[in-house]
C-alpha positions as CSV (number, residue, x, y, z in Angstrom):
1,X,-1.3,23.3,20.4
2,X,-5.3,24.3,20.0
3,X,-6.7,21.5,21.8
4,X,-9.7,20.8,19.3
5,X,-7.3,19.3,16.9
6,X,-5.9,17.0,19.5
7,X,-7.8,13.9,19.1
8,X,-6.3,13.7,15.5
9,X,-3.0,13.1,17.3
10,X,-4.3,10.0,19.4
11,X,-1.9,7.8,19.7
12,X,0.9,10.0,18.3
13,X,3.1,9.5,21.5
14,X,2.4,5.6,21.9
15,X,4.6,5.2,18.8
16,X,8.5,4.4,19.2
17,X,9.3,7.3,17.3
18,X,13.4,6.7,19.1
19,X,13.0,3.3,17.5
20,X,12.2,4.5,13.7
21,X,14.7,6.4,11.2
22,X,14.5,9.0,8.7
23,X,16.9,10.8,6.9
24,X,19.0,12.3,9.4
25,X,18.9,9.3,11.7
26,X,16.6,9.1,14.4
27,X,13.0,10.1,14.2
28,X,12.2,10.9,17.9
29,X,11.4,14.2,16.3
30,X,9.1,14.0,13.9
31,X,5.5,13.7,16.4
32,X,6.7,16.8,17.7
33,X,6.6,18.5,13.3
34,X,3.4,16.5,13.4
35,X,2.3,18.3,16.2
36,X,3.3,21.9,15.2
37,X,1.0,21.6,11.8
38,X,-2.1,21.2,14.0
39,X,-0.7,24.8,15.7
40,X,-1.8,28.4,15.9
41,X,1.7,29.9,15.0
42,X,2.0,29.5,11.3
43,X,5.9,30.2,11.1
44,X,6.1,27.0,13.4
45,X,3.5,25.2,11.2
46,X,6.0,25.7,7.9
47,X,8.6,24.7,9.5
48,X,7.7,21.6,10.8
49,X,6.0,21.0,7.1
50,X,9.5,21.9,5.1
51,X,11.1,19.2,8.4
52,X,9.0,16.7,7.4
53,X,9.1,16.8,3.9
54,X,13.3,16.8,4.5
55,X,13.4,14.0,7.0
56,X,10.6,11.2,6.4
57,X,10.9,12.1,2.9
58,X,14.2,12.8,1.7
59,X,14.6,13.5,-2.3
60,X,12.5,10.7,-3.1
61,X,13.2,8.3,0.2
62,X,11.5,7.3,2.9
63,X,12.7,5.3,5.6
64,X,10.8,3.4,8.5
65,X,9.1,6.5,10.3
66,X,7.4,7.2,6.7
67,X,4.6,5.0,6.6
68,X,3.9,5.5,10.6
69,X,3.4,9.1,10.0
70,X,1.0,8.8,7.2
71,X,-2.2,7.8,9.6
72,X,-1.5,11.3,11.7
73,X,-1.1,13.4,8.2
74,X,-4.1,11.7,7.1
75,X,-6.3,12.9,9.5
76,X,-5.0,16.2,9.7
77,X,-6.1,16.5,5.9
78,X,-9.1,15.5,6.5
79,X,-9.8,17.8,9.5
80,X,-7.2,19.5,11.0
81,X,-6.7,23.1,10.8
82,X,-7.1,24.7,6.9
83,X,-3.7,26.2,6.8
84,X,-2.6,22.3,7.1
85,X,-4.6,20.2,5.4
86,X,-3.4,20.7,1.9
87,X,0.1,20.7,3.0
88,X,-0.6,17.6,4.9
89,X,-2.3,16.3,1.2
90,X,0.8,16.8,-0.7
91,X,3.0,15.5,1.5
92,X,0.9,12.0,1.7
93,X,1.3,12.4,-2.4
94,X,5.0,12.5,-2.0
95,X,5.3,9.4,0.5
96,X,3.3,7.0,-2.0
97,X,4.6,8.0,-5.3
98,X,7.4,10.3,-6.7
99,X,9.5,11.5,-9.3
100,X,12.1,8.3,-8.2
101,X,9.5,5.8,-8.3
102,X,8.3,3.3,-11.3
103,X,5.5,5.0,-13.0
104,X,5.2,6.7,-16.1
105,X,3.0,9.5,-16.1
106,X,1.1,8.8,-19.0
107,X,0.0,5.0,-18.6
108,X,-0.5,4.9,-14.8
109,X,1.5,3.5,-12.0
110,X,3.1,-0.6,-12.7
111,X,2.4,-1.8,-8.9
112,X,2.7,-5.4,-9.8
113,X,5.8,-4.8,-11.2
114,X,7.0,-2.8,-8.4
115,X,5.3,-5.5,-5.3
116,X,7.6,-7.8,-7.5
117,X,10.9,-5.8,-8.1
118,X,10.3,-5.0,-3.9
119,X,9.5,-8.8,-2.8
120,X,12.9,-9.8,-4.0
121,X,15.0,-7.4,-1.9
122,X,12.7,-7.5,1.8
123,X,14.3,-7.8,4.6
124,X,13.1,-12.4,4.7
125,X,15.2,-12.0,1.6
126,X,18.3,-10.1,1.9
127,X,18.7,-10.8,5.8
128,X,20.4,-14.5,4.4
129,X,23.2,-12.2,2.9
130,X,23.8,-9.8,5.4
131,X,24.2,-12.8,8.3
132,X,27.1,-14.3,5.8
133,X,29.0,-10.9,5.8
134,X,28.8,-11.2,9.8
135,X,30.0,-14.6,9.6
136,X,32.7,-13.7,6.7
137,X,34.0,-10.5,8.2
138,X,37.4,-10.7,8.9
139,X,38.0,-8.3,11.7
140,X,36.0,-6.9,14.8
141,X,35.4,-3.8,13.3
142,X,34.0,-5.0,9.9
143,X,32.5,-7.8,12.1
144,X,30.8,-5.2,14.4
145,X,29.8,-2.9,10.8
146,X,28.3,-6.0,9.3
147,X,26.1,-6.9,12.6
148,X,24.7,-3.2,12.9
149,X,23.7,-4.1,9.7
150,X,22.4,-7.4,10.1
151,X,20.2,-6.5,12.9
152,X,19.1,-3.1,11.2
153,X,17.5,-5.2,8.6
154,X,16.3,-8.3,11.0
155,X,14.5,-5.6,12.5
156,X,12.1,-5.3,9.8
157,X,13.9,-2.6,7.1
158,X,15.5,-2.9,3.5
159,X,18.6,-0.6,1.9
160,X,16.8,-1.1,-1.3
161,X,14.6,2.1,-1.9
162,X,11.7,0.2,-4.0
163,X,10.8,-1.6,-0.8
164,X,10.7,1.2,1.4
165,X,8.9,3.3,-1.1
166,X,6.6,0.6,-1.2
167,X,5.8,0.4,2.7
168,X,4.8,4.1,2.7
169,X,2.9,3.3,-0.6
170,X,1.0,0.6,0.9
171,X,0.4,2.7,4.4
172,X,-1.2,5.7,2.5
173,X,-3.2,3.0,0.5
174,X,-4.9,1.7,3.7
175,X,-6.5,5.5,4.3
176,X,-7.5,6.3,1.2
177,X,-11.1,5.1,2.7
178,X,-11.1,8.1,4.8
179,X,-9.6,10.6,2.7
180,X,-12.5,9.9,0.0
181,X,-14.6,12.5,2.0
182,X,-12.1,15.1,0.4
183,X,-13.7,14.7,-2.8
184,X,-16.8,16.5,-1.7
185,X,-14.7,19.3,0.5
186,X,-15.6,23.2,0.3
187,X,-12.2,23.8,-0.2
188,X,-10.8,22.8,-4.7
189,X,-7.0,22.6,-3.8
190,X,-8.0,19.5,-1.5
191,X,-10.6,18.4,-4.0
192,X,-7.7,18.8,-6.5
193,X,-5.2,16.9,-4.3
194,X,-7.2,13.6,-3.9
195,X,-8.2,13.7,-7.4
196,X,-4.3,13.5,-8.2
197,X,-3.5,10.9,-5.6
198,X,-6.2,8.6,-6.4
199,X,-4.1,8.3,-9.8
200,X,-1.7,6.6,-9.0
201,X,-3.9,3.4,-6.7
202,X,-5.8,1.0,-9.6
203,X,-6.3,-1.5,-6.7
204,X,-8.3,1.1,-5.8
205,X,-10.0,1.8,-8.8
206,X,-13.1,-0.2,-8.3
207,X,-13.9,2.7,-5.4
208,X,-12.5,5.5,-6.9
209,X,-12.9,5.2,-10.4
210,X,-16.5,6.3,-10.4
211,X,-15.9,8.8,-8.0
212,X,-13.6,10.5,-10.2
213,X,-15.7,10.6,-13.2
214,X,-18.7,11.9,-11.0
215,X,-16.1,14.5,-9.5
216,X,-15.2,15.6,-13.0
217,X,-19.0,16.1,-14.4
218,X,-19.9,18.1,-11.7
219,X,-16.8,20.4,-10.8
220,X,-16.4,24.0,-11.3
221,X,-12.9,24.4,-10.9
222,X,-10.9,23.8,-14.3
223,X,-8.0,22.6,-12.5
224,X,-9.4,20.1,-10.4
225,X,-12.3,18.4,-13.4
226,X,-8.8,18.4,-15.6
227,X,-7.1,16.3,-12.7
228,X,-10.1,14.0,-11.7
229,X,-10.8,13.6,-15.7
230,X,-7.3,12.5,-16.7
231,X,-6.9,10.6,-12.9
232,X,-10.1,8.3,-14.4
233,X,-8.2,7.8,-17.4
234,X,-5.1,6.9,-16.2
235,X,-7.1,4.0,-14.1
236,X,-9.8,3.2,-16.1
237,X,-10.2,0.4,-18.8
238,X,-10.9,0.7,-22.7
239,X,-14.7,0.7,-21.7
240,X,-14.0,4.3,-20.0
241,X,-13.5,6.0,-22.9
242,X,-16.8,6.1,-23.8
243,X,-17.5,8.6,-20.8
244,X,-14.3,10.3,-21.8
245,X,-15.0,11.4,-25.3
246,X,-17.7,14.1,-24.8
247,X,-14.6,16.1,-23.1
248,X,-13.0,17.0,-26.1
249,X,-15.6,19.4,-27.0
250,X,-15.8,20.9,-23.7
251,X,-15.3,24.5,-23.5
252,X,-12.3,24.5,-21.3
253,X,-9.1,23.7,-23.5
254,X,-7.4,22.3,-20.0
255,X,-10.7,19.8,-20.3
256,X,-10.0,19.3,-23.8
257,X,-6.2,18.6,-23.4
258,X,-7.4,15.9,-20.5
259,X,-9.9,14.3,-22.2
260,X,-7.1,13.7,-25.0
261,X,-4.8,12.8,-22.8
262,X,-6.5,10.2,-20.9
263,X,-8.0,8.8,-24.4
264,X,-4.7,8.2,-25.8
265,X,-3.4,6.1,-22.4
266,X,-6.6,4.2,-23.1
267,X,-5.9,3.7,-26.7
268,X,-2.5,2.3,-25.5
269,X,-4.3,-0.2,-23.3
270,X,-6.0,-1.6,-26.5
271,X,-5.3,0.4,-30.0
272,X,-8.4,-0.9,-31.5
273,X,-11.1,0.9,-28.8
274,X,-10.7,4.5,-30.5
275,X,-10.8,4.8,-34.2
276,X,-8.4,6.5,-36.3
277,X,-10.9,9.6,-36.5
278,X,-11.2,10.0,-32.4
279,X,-7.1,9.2,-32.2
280,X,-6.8,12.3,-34.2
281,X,-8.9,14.6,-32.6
282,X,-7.3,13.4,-29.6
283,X,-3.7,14.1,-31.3
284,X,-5.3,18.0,-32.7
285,X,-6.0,18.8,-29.0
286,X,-2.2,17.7,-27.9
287,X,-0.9,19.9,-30.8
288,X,-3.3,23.3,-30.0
289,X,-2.1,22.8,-26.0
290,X,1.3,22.4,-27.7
291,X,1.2,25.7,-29.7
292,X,-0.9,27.7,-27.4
293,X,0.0,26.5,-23.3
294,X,-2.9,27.1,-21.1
295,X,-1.8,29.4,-18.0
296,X,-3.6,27.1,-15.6
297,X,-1.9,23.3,-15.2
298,X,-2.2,19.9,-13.5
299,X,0.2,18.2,-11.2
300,X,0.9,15.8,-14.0
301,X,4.7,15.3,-14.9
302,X,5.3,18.4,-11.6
303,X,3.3,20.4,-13.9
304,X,4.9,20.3,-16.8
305,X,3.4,20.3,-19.8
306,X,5.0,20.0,-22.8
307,X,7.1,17.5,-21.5
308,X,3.7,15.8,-20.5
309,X,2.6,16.2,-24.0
310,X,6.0,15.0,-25.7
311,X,5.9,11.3,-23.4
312,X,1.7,11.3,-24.1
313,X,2.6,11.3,-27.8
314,X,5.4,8.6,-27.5
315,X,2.6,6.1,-26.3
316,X,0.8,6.6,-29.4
317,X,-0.9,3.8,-31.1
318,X,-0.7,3.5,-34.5
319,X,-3.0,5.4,-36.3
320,X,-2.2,9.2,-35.7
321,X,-0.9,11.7,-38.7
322,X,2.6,11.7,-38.7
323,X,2.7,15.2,-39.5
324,X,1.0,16.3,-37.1
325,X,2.7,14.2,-34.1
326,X,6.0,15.6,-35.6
327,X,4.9,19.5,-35.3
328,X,3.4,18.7,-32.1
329,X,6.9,17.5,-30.7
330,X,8.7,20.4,-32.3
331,X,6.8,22.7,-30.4
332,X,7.1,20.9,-27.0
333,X,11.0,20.5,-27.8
334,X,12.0,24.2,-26.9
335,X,10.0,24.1,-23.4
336,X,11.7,23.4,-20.5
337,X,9.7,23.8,-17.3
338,X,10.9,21.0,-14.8
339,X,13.4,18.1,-16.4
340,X,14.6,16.5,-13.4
341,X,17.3,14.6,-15.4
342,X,18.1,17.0,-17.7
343,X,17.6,14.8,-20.6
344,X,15.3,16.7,-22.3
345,X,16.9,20.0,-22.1
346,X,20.6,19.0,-23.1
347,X,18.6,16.7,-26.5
348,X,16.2,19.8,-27.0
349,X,20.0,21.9,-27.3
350,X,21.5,19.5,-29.7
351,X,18.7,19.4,-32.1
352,X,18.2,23.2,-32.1
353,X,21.4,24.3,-32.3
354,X,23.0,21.3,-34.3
355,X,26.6,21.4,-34.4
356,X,29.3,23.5,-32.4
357,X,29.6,27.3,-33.9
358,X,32.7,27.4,-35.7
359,X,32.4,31.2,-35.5
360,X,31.3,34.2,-33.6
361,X,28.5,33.4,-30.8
362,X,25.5,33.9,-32.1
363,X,23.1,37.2,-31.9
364,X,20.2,36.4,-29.7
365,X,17.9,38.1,-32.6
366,X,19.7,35.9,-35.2
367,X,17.8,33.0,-33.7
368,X,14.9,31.2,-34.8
369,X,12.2,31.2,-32.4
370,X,12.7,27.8,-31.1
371,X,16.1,28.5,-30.3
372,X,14.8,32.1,-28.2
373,X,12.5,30.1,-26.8
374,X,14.7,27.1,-25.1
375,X,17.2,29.9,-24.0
376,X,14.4,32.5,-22.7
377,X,13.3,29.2,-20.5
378,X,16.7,28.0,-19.7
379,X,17.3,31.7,-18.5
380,X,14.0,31.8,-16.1
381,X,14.6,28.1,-14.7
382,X,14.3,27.4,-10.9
383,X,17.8,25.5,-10.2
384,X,21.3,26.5,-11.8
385,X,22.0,23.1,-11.8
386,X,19.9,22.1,-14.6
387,X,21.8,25.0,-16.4
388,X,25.0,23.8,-15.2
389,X,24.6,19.9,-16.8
390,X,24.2,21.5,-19.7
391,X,27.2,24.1,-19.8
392,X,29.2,22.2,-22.2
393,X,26.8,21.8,-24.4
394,X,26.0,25.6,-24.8
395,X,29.9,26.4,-24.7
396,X,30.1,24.3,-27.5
397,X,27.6,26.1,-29.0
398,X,29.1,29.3,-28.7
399,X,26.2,30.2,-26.3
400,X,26.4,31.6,-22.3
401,X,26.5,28.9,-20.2
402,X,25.4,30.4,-16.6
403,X,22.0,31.8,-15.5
404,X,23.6,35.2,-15.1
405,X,24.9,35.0,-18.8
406,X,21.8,33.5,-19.9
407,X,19.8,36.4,-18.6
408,X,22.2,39.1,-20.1
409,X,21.7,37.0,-23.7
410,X,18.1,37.1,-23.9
411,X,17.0,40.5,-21.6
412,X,15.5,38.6,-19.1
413,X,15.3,40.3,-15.3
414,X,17.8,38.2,-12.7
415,X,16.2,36.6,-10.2
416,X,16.9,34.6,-6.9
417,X,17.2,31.1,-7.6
418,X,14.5,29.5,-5.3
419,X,15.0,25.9,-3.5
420,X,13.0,22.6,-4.1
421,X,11.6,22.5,-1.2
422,X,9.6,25.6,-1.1
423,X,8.0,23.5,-4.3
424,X,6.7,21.0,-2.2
425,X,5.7,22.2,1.3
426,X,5.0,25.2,3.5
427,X,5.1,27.9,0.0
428,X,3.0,29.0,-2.0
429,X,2.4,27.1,-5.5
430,X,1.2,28.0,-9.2
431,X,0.6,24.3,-9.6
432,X,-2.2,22.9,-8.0
């Protein structure tokens, strides 16, 4: 442990850490994770990132030692060692919102919807329920199940995953006072990282909405003006399009492709604050990111852009060339980067390849370029199992149905499949 990072940890041992869960069960070893970030040996400090981000947050869940940690992770973003800090950033991202939570990338996060979807399943709430299964349970076993239940939740905790995700929500809410200073830091990955996470907080927008434009008028880095620019649009009101709008003729297309963005949630917010003419140049910059992909992206939709581009254009108000929408979509159809669901890659293979091939598979240069294009991504994915949802779908099709097969088809090089979490913590990343 270097000792001048210790006082960030102040406190760290006071906490009941025996007393909280996380994915694996008990927590009593997460301060010790939290402890090896703020550490010289950086083998020790990935680790204890990739433990974290598999224990307090587990595929989208947290559990009650989530929100505790967040005060000790906030700090060491703030200060503690630079091979840390970012880490520390994304993983305080992950604990308030994720890919399982209610928001919609392109219209901003619905937290009175979720504070109401969470108020009806605390613990005052369900804890009724679960002391009638006690009472009802018709053996000691099941008796003795439903009590270890009962009291798990009359300590304080909810099985239902919106309320939880809400309690490390609210917990990362509470610092983001002192993780404002990371707006003005030497370093643009952190600048880049509060930017995002400020997104997703409009009870914070009063503070950080003005930051965030201020960020994105003065900021060098691409990347990071793109995320503060679209972040202020994703919070702001009809009235912040006015500071918007000069962005679609910066010089940047990522700038451009923000600015558009963020116009077109406000638009959706009130249909009559941009006219037809500004809705269309907003809809032109969509389509040119849509044809020609910059190599540079946000953190938006986990970086993926067309798929950012295909839901921005399904919150269109009316007003937009149809046309122009609808070759806009066709291009983002084909490009599969992330899908989490695989909903949009098993659609995008029944509209490009429309019905099962009654005869011999297909040539790979017999193919339009849409088609090359979905099975060229498909090919270089990151998880098999996104190929492996779709299987029957590309039987059907005549097509190969595993990555190895995939590769063979189109000439791409094989590579090693690599895991999710490397995407999150403790690896490098070419979204920032």
């Amino acid at each position: 442990m270097i000792n001048e990072y210790e006082k960030l940890l102040a406190g760290l041992d006071d906490v009941n850490w025996a007393g909280l869960d996380h994915a694996y069960g008990s927590a009593e070893d997460v301060p010790g994770h939290i402890r090896a970030l703020c550490g010289s040996d950086d083998e020790a400090r990935k680790q204890a990132g990739m433990s974290l981000s598999n224990s307090i947050f587990h595929q989208g869940s947290r559990y009650s030692a989530s929100p505790v940690a967040v005060p000790f992770l906030a700090r060491i973003a703030v200060a503690g060692p630079a091979a840390a800090r970012e880490d520390a950033m994304w993983l305080l991202t992950r604990l308030a919102v994720d890919w399982h939570d209610e928001y919609d990338v392109t219209t901003g996060i619905n937290v009175t919807g979720w504070r109401a979807a969470a108020a009806e399943v605390g613990p005052e709430e369900l804890l009724p329920w679960y002391e009638e299964q006690v009472a009802a349970a018709a053996d000691a076993d099941k008796r003795a199940q439903a009590q270890e239940l009962r009291d798990w939740v009359a300590a304080g905790n909810s099985p239902d995953s919106r309320w939880s995700a809400l309690q490390s929500y609210d917990a990362v809410l509470a610092e983001l006072p002192g993780l404002l200073v990371l707006l003005d830091d030497d370093d643009a990955r952190l600048r880049t990282r509060i930017a995002y996470l400020l997104a997703w907080f409009p009870e914070f927008s009063s503070t950080s909405l003005p930051r965030l434009l201020s960020l994105a008028a003065r900021e060098e880095d691409p990347v990071t003006a793109a995320t503060a620019l679209l972040a202020a649009g994703i919070l702001g009101t009809t009235s912040t399009a006015g500071e918007i709008t000069p962005y679609l003729d910066a010089a940047d297309p990522l700038m451009r492709w923000a600015a558009a963005t963020a116009l077109i949630r406000l638009a959706a917010l009130d249909d009559a604050s941009l006219g037809p003419g500004l809705l269309g140049r907003a809809v032109a910059e969509l389509a040119a990111a849509a044809r020609e992909p910059f190599d540079r992206v946000t953190d938006y939709c986990e970086g993926d852009l067309h798929a950012h581009i295909e839901r921005t254009l399904h919150a269109l108000p009316p007003g937009a060339d149809p046309a122009v929408v609808r070759e806009t979509l066709d291009a983002c159809l084909p490009r599969i980067v992330w899908d989490y669901y695989g909903t949009r890659t098993r659609r995008a293979i029944e509209e490009l390849f429309l019905a099962p091939q009654q005869d011999l598979a297909p040539r790979y240069a017999d193919l339009t370029l849409a088609q090359q294009q979905l099975l060229g991504d498909l090919a270089g994915h990151r998880h098999d199992w996104l190929i492996r949802s779709s299987a029957d779908r590309l039987r059907d099709r005549g097509l190969p149905c595993t990555r190895e097969a995939l590769q063979t088809f189109v000439g791409a090089p094989s590579e090693t499949p690599r895991s999710d979490l490397g995407r999150d913590i403790g690896a490098p990343r070419t979204v920032v």
